[in-house]
N, C-alpha and C positions, 0 to 999 in steps of 0.2 A: 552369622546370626548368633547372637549372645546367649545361653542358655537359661532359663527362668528355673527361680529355685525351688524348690518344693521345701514346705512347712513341716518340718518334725517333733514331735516333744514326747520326750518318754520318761517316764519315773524311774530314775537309776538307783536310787536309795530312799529308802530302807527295803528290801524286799519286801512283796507281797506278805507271807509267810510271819516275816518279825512284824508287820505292821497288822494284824489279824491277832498276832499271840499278846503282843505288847501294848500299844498303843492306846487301846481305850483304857488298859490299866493305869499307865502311866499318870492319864487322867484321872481317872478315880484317886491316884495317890497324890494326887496334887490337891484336891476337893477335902479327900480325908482328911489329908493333915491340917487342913487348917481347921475343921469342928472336929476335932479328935487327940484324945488324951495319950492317943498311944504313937509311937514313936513311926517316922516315916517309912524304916525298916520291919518295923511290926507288922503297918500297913499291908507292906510292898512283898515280906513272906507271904501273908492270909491270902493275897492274890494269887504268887505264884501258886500257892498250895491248893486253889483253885476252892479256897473256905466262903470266898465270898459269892453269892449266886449270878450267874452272867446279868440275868433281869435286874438285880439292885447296885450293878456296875453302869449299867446303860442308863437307869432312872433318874442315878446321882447324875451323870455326865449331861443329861439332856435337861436338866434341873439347871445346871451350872451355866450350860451355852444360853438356854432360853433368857435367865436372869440378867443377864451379861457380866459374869464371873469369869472374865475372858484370861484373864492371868493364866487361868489351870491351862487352856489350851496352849500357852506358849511353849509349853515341855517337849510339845513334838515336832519334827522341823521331816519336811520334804526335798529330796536334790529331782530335778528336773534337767536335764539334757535338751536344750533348744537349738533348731539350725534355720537355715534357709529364711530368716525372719529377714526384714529389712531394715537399716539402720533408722529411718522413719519409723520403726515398731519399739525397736531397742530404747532409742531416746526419750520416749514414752516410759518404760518401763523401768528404766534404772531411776525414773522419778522418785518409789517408793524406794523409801531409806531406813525403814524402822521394822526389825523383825527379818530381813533379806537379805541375801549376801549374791553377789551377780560377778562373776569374773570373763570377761569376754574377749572374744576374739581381736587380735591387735591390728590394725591395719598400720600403722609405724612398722613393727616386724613382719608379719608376711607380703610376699611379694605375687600378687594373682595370675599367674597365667590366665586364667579364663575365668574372670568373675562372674559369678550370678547373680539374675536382677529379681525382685517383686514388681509385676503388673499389675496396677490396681483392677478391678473389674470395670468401671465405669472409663476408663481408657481401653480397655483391651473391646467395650460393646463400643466404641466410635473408631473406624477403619480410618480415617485422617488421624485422629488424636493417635492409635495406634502406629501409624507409620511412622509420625512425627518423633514420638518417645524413643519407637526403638531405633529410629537416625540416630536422635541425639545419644540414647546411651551407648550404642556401639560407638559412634565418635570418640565419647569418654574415656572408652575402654583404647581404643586408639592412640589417643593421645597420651595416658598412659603408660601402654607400652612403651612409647617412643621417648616418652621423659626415662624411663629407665634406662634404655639406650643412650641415653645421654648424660648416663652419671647422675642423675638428680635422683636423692633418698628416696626410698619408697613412701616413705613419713612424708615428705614433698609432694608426690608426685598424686597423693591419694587423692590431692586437693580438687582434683577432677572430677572424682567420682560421686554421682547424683543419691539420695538417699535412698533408693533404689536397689543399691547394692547391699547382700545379702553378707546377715552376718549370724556367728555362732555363739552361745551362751550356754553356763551352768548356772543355775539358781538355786538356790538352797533357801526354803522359807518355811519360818515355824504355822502353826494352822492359825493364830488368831488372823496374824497377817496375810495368809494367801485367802481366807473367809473374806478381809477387808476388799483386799486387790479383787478376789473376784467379782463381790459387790458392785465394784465399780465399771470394769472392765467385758461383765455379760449384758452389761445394760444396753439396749438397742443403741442407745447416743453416743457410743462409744466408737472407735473409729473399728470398720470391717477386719480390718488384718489381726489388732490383738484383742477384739473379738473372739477371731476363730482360734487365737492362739491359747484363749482361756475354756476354749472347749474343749481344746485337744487334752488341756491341764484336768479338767473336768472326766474327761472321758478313761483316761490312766488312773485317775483316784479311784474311780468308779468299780474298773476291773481289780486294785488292789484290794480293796475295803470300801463299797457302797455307802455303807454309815454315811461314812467320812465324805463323799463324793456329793451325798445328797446334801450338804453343808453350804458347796459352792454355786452360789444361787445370786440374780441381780440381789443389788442392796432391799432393792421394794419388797420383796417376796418376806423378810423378815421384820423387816417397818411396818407393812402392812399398809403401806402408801407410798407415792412417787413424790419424791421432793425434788423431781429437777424441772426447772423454771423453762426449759425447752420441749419439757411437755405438759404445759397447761392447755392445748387442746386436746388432751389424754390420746394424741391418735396411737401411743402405747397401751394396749387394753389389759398389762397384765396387774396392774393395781391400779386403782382411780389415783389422781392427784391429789394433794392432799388440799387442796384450795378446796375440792368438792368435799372431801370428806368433814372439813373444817366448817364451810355451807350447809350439811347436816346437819354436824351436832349444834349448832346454832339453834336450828328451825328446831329440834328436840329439845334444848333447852326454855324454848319459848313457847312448849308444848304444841306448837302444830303440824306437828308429826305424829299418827296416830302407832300407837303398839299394835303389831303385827301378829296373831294368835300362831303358839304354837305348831296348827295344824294346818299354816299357809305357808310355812317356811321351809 
């Protein structure tokens, strides 16, 4: 019987610790310099020197994100440690190209003794569908072996194996870009595996610097409406669509929407 992988991600860099002392400054000195006469090192002393108040470091940076002054946040960049994903997860992922750097696991050079697979949920709750999967990936893994045994490259031989099989990454992504990927990636219509793979990402920020973790939110949460065409019957209920919102301000525009008093809202 094949082993099934288990899902890892953990924040290997920058430490907790640099990213609590550092990190929001960084921003600030990216903010500063641009409405500021004084030199990027003048900035970046005041901070260390701890001249500036933590409140008018956090007001500027939340000033900046909200506006979408998103340049400043490129200054700081996260390495993430991924395993056990599946190369259906991976292939997804190496799509974002801008802001991410991904170096992964070779299947040309290593050779698996005993590969690990990802079971989706919806095959693992049908006891047919489930037997049927793990026949065939054990097969794979099988056949496999047996191409190795036969002198045929491992780079060859992989050609058997189903997306299923489980692979390992390092990611290194600066914060505009993993704000973006997350956006896209926590949203219900997103596929389950790097769904949960972008919680796990959520959940390691979180224990690092909170700030920063409460940042990683679907795209809608900061829109302020759902723009994907696959939920215009909103059955996502965590922001209206924006078809409905857009159907408001209409009726508001044509005044037959009455103003709501203060003291019903």
């Amino acid at each position: 019987m094949a082993k099934r992988g288990v899902m890892e991600v953990s924040l290997i860099f920058p430490p907790a610790d640099i990213i609590c002392k550092y990190y929001q400054g960084l921003i600030y000195l990216a903010a500063r310099t641009c409405y500021s006469e004084k030199t990027p090192q003048q900035i970046w002393d005041e901070f260390l020197d701890e001249k500036v108040p933590a409140e008018r470091v956090l007001k500027l940076i939340e000033h900046v994100v909200d506006s979408g002054h998103h340049s400043t946040i490129e200054h700081i960049s996260f390495v993430f440690a991924i395993s056990g994903v599946s190369r259906a997860l991976s292939h997804q992922l190496v799509r974002h190209r801008i802001g991410v750097a991904f170096d992964q696991q070779s299947q040309r050079y290593v050779k698996y003794k005993e590969p690990l697979y990802v079971t989706p949920p919806s095959i693992e709750a049908n006891a047919e569908a489930l037997e049927e999967f793990e026949r065939f990936r054990d097969t794979s893994e099988q056949v496999y072996h047996r191409f190795l045994e036969a002198g045929i490259p491992a780079e060859d031989a992989r050609f058997v194996f189903p997306n299923a099989v489980t692979t390992n990454l390092i990611m290194t992504v600066n914060l505009r870009q993993l704000i973006h990927m997350a956006g896209l990636r926590l949203c219900i219509l997103a596929q389950w595996e790097i769904r949960q793979m972008f919680k796990l990402i959520r959940k390691e920020l979180m224990q690092a610097d909170p700030y920063f973790g409460k940042l990683l939110v679907p795209k809608c949460v900061p829109l302020g409406y759902c723009n994907e065409k696959r939920n215009e019957d909103e059955h996502c209920k965590i922001r209206p669509h924006r078809n409905s919102v857009f159907r408001v301000w209409e009726l508001y525009k044509q005044g037959k929407l009455r103003e709501v008093p203060e003291n019903e809202v």
